[in-house]
Biotite code that builds the C-alpha atoms (Angstrom):
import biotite.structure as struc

atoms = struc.array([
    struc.Atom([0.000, 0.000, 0.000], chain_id="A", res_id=1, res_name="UNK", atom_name="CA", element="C"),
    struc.Atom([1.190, 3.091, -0.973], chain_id="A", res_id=2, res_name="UNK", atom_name="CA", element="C"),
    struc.Atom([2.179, 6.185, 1.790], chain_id="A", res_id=3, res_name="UNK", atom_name="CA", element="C"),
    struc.Atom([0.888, 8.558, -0.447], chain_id="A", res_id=4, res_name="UNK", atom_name="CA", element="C"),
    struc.Atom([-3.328, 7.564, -1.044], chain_id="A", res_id=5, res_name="UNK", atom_name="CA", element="C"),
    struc.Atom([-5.059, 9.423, -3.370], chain_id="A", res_id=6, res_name="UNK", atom_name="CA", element="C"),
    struc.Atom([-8.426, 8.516, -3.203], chain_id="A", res_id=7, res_name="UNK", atom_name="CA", element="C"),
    struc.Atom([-9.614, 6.842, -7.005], chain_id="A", res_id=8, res_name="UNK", atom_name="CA", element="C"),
    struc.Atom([-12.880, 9.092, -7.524], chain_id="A", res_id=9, res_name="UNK", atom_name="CA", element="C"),
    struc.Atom([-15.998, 7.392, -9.519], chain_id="A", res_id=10, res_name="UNK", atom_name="CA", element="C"),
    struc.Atom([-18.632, 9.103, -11.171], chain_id="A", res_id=11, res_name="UNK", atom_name="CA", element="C"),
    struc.Atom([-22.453, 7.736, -11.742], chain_id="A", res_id=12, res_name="UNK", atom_name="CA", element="C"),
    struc.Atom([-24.403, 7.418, -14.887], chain_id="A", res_id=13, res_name="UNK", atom_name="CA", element="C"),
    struc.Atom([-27.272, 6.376, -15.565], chain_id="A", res_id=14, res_name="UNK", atom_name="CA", element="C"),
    struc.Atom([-28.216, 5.103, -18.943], chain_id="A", res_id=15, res_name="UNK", atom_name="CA", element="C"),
    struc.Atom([-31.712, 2.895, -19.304], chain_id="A", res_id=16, res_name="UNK", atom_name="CA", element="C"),
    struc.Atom([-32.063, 2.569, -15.975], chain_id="A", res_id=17, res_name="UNK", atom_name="CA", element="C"),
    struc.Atom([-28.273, 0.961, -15.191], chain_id="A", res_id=18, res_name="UNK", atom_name="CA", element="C"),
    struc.Atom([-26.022, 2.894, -12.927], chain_id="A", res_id=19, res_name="UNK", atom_name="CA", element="C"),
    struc.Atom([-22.613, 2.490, -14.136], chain_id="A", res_id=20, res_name="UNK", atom_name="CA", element="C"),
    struc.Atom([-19.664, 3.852, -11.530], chain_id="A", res_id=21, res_name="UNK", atom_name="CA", element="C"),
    struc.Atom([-17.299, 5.588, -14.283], chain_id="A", res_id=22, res_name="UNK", atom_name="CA", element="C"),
    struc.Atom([-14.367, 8.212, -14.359], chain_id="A", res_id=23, res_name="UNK", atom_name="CA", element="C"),
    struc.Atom([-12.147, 10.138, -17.230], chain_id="A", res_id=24, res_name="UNK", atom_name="CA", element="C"),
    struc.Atom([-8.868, 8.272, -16.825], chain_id="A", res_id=25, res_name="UNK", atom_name="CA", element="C"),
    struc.Atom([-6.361, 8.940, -19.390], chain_id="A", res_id=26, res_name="UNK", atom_name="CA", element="C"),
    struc.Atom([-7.402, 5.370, -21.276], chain_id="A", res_id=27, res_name="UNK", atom_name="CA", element="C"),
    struc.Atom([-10.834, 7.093, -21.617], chain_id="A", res_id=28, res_name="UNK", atom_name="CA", element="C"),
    struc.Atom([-9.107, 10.099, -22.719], chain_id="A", res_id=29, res_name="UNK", atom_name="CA", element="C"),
    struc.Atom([-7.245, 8.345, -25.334], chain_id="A", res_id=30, res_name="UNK", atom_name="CA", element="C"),
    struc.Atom([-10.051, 6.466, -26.310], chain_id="A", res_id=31, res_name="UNK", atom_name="CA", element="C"),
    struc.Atom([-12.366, 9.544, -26.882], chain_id="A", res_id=32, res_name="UNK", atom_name="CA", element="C"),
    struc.Atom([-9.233, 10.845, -29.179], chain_id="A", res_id=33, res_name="UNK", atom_name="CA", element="C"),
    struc.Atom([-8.627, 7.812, -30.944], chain_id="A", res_id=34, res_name="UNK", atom_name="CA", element="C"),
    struc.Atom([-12.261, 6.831, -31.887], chain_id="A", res_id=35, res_name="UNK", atom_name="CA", element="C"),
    struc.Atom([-13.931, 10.906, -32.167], chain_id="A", res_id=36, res_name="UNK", atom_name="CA", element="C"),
    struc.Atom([-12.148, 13.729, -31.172], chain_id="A", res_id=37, res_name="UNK", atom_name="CA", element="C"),
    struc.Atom([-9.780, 15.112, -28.319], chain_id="A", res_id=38, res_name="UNK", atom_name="CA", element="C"),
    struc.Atom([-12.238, 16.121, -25.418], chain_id="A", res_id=39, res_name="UNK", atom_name="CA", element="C"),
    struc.Atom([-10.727, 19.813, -25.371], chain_id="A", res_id=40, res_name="UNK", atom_name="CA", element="C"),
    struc.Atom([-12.671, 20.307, -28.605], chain_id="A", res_id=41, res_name="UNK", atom_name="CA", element="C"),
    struc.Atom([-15.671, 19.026, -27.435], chain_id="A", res_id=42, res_name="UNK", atom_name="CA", element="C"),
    struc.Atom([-15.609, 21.370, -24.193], chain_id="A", res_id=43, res_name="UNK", atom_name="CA", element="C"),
    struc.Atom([-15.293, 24.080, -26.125], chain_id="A", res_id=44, res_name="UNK", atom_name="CA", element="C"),
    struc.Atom([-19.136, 23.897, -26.949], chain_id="A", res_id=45, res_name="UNK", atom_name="CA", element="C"),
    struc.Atom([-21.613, 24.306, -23.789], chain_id="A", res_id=46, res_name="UNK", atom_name="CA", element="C"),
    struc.Atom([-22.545, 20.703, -22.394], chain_id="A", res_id=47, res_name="UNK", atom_name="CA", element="C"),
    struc.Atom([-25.994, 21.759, -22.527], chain_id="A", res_id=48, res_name="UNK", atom_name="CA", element="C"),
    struc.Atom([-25.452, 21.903, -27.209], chain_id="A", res_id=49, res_name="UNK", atom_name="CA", element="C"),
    struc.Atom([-23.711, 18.922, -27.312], chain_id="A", res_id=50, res_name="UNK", atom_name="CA", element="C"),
    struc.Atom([-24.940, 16.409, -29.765], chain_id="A", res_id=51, res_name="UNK", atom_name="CA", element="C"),
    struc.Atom([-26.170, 13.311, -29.362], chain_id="A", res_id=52, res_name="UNK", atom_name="CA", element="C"),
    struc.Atom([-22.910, 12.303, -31.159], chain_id="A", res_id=53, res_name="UNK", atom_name="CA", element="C"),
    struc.Atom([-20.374, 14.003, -28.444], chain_id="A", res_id=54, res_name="UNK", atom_name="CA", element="C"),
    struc.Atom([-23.110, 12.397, -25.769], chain_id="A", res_id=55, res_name="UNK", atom_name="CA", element="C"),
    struc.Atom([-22.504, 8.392, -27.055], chain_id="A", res_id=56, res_name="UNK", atom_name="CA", element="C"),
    struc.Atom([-18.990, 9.013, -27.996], chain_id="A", res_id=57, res_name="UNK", atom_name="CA", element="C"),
    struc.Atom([-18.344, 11.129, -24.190], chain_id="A", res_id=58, res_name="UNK", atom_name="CA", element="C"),
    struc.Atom([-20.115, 7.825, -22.556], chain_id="A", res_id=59, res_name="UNK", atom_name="CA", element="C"),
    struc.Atom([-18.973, 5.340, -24.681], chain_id="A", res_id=60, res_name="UNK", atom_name="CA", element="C"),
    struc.Atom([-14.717, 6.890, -23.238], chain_id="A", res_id=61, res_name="UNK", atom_name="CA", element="C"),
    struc.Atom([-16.346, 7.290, -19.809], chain_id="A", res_id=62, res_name="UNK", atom_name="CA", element="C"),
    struc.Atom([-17.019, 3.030, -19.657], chain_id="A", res_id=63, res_name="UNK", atom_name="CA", element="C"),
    struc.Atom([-13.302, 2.368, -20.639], chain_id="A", res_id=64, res_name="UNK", atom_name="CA", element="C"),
    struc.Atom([-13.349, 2.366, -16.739], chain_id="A", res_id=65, res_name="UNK", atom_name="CA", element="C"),
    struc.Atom([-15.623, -0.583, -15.999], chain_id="A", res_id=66, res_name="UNK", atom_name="CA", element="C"),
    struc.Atom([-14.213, -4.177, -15.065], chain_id="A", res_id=67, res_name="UNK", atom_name="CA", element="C"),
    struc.Atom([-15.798, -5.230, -17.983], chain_id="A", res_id=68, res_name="UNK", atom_name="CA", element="C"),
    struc.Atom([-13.822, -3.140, -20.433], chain_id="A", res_id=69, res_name="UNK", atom_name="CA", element="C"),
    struc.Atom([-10.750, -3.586, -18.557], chain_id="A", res_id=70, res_name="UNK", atom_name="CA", element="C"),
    struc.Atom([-9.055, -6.067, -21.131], chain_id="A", res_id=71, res_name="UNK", atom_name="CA", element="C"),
    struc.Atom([-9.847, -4.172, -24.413], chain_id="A", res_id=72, res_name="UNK", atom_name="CA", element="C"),
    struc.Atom([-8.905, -0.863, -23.053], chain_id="A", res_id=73, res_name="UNK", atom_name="CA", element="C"),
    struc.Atom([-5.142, -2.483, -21.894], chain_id="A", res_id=74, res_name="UNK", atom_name="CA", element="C"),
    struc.Atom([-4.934, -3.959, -25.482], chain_id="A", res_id=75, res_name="UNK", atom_name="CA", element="C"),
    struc.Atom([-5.983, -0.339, -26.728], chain_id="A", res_id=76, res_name="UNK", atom_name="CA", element="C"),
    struc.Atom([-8.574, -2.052, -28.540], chain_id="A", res_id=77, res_name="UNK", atom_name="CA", element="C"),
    struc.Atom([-10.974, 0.881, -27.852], chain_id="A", res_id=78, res_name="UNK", atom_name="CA", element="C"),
    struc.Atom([-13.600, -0.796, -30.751], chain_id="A", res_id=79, res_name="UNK", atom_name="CA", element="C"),
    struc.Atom([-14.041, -3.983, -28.219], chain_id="A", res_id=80, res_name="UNK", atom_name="CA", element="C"),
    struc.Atom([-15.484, -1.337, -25.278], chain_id="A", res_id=81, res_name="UNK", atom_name="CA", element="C"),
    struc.Atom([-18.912, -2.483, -25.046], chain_id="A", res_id=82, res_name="UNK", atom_name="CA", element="C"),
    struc.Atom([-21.575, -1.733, -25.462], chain_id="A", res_id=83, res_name="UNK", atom_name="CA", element="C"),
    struc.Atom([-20.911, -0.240, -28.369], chain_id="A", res_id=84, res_name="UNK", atom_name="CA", element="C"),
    struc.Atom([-22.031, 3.287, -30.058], chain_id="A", res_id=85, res_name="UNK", atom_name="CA", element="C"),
    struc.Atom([-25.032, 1.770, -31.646], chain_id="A", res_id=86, res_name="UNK", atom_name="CA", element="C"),
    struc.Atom([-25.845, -0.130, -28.719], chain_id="A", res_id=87, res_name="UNK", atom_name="CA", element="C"),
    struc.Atom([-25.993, 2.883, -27.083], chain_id="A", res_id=88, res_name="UNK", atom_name="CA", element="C"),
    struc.Atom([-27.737, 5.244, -29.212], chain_id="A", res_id=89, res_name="UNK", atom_name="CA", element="C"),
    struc.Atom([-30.361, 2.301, -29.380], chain_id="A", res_id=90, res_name="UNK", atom_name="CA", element="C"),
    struc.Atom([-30.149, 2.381, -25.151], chain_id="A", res_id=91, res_name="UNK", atom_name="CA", element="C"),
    struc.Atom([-29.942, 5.927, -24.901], chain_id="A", res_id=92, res_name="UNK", atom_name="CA", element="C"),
    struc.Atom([-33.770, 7.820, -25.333], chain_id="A", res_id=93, res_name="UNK", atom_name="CA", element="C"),
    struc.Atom([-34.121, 11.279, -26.492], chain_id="A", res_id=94, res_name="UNK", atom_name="CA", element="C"),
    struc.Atom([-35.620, 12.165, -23.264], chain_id="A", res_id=95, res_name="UNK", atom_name="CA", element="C"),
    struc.Atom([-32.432, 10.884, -21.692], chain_id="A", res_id=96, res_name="UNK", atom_name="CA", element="C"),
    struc.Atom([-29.722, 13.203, -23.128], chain_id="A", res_id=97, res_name="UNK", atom_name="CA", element="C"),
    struc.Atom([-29.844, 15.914, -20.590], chain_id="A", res_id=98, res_name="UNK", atom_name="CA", element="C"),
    struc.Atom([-29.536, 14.316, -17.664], chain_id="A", res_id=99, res_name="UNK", atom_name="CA", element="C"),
    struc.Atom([-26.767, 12.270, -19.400], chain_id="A", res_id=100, res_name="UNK", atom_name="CA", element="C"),
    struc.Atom([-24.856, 15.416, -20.633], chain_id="A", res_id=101, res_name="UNK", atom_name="CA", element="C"),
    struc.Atom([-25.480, 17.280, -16.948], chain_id="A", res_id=102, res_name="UNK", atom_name="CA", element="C"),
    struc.Atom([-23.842, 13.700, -15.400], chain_id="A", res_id=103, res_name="UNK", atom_name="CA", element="C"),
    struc.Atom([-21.298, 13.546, -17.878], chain_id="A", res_id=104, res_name="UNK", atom_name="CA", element="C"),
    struc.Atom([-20.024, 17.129, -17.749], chain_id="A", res_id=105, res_name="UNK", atom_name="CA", element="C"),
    struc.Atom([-20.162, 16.405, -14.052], chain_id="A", res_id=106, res_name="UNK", atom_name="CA", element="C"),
    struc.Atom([-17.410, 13.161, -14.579], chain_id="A", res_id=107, res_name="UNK", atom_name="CA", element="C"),
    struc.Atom([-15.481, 15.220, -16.682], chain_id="A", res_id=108, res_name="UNK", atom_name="CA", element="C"),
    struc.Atom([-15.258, 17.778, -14.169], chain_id="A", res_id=109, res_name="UNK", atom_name="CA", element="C"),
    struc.Atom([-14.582, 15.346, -11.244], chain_id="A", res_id=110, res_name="UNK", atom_name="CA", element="C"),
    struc.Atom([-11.194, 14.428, -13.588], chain_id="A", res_id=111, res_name="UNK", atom_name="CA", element="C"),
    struc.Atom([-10.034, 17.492, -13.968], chain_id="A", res_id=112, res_name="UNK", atom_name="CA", element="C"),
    struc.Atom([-7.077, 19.022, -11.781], chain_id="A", res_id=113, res_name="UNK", atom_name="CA", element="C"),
    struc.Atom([-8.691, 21.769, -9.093], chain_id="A", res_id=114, res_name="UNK", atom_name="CA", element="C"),
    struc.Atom([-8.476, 24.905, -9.609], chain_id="A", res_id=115, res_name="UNK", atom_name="CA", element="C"),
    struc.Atom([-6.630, 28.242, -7.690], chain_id="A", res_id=116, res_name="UNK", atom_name="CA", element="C"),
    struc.Atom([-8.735, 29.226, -5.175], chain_id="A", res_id=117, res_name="UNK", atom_name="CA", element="C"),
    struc.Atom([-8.629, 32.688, -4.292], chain_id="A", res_id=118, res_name="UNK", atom_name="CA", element="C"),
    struc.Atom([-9.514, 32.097, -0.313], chain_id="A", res_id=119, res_name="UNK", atom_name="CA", element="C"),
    struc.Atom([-6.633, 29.585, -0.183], chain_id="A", res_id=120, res_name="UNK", atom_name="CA", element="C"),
    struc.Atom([-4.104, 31.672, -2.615], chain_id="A", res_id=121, res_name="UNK", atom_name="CA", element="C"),
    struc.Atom([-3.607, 27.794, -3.336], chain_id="A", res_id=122, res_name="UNK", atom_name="CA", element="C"),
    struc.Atom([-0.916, 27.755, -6.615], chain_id="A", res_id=123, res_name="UNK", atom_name="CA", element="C"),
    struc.Atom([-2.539, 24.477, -9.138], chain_id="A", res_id=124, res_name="UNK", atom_name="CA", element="C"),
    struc.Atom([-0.056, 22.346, -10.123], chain_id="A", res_id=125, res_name="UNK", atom_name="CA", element="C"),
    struc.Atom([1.653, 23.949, -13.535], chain_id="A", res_id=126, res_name="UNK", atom_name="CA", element="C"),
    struc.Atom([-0.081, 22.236, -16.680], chain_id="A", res_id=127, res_name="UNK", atom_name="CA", element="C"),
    struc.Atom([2.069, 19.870, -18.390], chain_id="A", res_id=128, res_name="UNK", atom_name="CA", element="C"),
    struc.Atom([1.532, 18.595, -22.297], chain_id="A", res_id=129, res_name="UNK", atom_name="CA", element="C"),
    struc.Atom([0.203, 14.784, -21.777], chain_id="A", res_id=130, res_name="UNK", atom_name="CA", element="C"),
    struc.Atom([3.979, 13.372, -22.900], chain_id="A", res_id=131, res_name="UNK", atom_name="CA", element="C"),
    struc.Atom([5.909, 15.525, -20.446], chain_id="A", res_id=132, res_name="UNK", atom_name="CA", element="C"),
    struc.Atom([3.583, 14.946, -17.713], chain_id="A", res_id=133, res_name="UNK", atom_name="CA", element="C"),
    struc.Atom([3.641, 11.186, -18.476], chain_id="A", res_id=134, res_name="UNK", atom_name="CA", element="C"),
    struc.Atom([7.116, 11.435, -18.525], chain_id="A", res_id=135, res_name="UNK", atom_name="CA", element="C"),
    struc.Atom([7.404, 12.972, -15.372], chain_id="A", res_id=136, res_name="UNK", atom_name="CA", element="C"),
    struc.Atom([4.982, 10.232, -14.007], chain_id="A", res_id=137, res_name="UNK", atom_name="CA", element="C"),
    struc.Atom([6.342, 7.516, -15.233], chain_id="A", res_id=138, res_name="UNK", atom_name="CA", element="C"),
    struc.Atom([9.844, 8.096, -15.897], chain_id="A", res_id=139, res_name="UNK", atom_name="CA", element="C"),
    struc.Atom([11.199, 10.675, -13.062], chain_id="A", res_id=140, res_name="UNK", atom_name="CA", element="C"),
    struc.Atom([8.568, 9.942, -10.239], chain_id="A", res_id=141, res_name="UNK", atom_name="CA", element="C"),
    struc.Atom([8.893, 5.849, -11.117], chain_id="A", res_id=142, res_name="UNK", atom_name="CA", element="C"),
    struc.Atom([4.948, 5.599, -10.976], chain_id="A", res_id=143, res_name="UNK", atom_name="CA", element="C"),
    struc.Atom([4.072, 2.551, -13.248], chain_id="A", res_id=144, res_name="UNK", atom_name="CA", element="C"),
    struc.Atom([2.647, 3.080, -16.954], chain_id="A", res_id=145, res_name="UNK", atom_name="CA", element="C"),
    struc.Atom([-0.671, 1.440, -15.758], chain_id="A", res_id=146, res_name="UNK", atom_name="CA", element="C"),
    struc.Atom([-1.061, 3.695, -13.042], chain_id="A", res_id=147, res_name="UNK", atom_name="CA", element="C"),
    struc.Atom([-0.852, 6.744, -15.509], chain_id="A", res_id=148, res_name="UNK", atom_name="CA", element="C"),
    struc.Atom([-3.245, 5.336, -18.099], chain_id="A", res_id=149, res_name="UNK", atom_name="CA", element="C"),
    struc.Atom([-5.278, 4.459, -15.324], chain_id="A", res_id=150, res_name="UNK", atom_name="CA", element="C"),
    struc.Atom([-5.620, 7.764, -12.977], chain_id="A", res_id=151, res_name="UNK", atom_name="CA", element="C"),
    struc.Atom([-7.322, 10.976, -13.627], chain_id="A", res_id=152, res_name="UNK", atom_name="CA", element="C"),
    struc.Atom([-5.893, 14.290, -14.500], chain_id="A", res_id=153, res_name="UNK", atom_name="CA", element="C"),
    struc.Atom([-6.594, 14.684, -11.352], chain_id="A", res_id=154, res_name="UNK", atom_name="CA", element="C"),
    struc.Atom([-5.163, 12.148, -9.934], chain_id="A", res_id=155, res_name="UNK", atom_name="CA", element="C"),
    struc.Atom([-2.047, 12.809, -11.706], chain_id="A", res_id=156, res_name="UNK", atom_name="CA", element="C"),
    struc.Atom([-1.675, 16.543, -10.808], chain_id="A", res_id=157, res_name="UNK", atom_name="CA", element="C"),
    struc.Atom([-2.484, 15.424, -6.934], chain_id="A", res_id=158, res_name="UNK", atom_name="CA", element="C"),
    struc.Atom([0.054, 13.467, -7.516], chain_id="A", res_id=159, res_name="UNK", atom_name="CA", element="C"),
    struc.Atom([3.090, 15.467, -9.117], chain_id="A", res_id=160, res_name="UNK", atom_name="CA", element="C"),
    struc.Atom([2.067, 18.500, -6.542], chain_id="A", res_id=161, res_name="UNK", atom_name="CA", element="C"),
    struc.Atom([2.829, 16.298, -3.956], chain_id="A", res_id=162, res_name="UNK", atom_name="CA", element="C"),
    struc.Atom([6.541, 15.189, -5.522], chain_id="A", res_id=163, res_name="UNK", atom_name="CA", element="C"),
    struc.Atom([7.116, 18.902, -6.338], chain_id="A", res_id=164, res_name="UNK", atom_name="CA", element="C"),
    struc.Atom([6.414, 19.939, -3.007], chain_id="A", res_id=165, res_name="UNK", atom_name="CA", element="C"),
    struc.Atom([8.454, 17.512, -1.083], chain_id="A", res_id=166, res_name="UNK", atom_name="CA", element="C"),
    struc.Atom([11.572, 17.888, -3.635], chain_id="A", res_id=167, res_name="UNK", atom_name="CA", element="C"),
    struc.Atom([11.165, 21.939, -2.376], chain_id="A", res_id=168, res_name="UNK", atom_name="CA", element="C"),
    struc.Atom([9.960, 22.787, -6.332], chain_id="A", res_id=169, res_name="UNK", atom_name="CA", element="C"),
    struc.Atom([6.795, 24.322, -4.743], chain_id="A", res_id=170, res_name="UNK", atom_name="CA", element="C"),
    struc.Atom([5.898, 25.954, -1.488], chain_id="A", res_id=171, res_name="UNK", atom_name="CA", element="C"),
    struc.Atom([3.727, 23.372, 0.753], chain_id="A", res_id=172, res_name="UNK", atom_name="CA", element="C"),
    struc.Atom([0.513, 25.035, 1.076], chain_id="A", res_id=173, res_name="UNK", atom_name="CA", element="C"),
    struc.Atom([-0.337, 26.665, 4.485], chain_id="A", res_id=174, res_name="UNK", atom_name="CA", element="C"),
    struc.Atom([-2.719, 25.076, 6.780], chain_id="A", res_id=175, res_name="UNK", atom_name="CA", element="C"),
    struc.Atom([-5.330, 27.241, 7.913], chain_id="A", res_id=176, res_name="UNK", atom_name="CA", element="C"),
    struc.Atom([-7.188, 26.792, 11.491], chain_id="A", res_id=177, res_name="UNK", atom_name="CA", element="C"),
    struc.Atom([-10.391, 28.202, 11.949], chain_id="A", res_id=178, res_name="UNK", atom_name="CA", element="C"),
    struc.Atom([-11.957, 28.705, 15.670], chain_id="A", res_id=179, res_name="UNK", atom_name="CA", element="C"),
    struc.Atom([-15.549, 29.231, 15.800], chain_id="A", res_id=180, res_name="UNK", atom_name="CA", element="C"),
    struc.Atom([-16.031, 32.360, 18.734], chain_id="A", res_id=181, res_name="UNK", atom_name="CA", element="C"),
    struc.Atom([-19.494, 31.263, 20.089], chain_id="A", res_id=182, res_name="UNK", atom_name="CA", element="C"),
])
């Protein structure tokens, strides 16, 4: 067990009545850019417009992270996922689509690195181009490929904060105690 947990976070969605427990590793990542498009051109249209298209193909990347999948997505066979985009669109009703997009948007943003906060003056970890930050991963930290393909942005950025900070490249973050006066 590793010193350092970082807690794997799912999301839920719910497609004909099935909850599946999903999340926007960097296999679904890949997948969405192998199969569609790279999910930075997809976000740059409100979740609310998305198409039906950018729905299947967004939930189709999101289930790279079920058991299930788990074989075809390590062989990067990405067209073995199931189900598949017409099995899908044939699951997914009209009616459906925006809860679906309000759930995915919700995964996507679960993946995602935080953000600065201004209360905190909290410093996000620098962004890194997905082959430097893999390298840094992988190669420098000596985290395992699978781990990479396998963890969020998130994950990842929680991650290399943590190495940065206790190689003194970044300032640990001060710990604030509050005291409640009543």
């Amino acid at each position: 067990m590793s010193l350092l947990n970082i807690d794997r976070q799912y999301s839920l969605l719910h497609i004909a009545g099935r909850e599946y427990r999903v999340r926007y590793s960097m296999n679904a990542l890949l997948c969405l850019e192998a199969t569609y498009k790279p999910l930075t051109d997809i976000l740059q249209t409100s979740f609310i417009l998305w198409t039906a298209e950018d729905v299947l193909q967004l939930t189709r990347a999101a289930l790279c992270s079920c058991d299930e999948n788990k074989e075809a997505v390590s062989r990067r066979d990405f067209a073995a996922v199931s189900p598949t985009l017409s099995e899908l669109g044939e699951t997914i009703q009209p009616q459906d689509l925006l809860l679906l997009r309000v759930e995915l948007m919700s995964a996507i943003l679960d993946s995602m690195p935080s953000t600065a906060s201004a209360e905190t003056n909290e410093t996000p970890v620098k962004a890194f181009h997905e082959g430097h930050q893999r390298a840094l991963f992988c190669d420098v930290m000596g985290r395992s490929e699978s781990e990479y393909w396998n963890s969020t942005n998130r994950e990842i950025a929680q991650r290399i904060d943590c190495y940065l900070e206790i190689n003194g490249e970044k300032e640990t973050a001060n710990l604030v105690q509050t005291f409640d006066d009543d």
